[in-house]
C-alpha positions in Angstrom: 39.7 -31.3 7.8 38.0 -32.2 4.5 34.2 -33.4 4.2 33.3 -36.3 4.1 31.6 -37.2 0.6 27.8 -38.0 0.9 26.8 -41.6 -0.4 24.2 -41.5 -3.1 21.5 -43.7 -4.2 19.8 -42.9 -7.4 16.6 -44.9 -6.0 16.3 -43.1 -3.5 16.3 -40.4 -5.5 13.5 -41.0 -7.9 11.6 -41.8 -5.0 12.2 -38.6 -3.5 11.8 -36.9 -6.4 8.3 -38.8 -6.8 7.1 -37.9 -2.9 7.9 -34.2 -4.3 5.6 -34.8 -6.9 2.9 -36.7 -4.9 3.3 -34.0 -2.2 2.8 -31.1 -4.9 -0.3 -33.2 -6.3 -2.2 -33.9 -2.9 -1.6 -30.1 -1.8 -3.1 -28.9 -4.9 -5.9 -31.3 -4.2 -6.2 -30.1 -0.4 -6.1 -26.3 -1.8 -9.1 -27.2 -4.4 -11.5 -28.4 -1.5 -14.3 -25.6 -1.3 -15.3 -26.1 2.0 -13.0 -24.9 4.6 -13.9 -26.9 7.4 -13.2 -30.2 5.1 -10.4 -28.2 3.8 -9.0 -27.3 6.9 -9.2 -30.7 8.5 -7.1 -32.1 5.2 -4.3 -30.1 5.8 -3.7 -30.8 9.5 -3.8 -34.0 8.6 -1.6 -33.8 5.3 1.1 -31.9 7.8 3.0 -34.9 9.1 3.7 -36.0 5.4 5.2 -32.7 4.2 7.2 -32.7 7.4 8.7 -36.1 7.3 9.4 -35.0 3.3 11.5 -32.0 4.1 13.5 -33.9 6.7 13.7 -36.6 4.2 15.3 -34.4 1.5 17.7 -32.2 4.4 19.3 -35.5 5.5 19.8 -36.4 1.9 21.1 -33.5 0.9 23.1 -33.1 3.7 24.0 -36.4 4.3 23.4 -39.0 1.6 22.0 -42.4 1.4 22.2 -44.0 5.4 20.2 -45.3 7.8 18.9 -42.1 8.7 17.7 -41.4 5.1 16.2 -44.5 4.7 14.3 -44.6 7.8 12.8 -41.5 7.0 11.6 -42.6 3.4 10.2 -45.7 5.6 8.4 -43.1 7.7 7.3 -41.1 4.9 5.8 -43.9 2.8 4.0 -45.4 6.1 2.5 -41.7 6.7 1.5 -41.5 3.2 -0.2 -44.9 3.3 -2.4 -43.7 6.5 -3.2 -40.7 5.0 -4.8 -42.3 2.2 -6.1 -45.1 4.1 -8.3 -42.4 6.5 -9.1 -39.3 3.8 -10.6 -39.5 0.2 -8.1 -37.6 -2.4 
């Protein structure tokens, strides 16, 4: 039985492609903090984001543009936004 063809969405993928980026930038950022406590502390807190934005590009690669995938975008922008909203990057 063939596969089914994934649907794309080329806005979702420049806004994956930008959480890559963003993800990149704020890690970097984390990885620059000298003291380790503060450091530490940063990157449990950072985790939930990089989490959501590996599911986010496995069920578009795997799957496409659906309600799933958008969901998790949702998700990741909201855990982004609280992120920033609690810590200083």
């Amino acid at each position: 039985m063939p596969k089914k063809r994934r649907k794309l969405n080329p806005e979702m993928e420049k806004q994956i492609s930008e959480a890559k980026r963003k993800v990149e930038l704020v890690t970097a950022i984390i990885n620059d903090i000298d003291e380790e406590s503060i450091q530490g502390e940063y990157i449990v807190a950072f985790e939930p984001v990089k989490i959501c934005l590996t599911n986010l590009i496995s069920l578009y690669t795997d799957y496409g543009y659906n309600d799933d995938s958008q969901k998790t975008l949702d998700l990741y922008k909201k855990l982004v936004n609280e992120f920033e909203s609690e810590y200083e990057v």
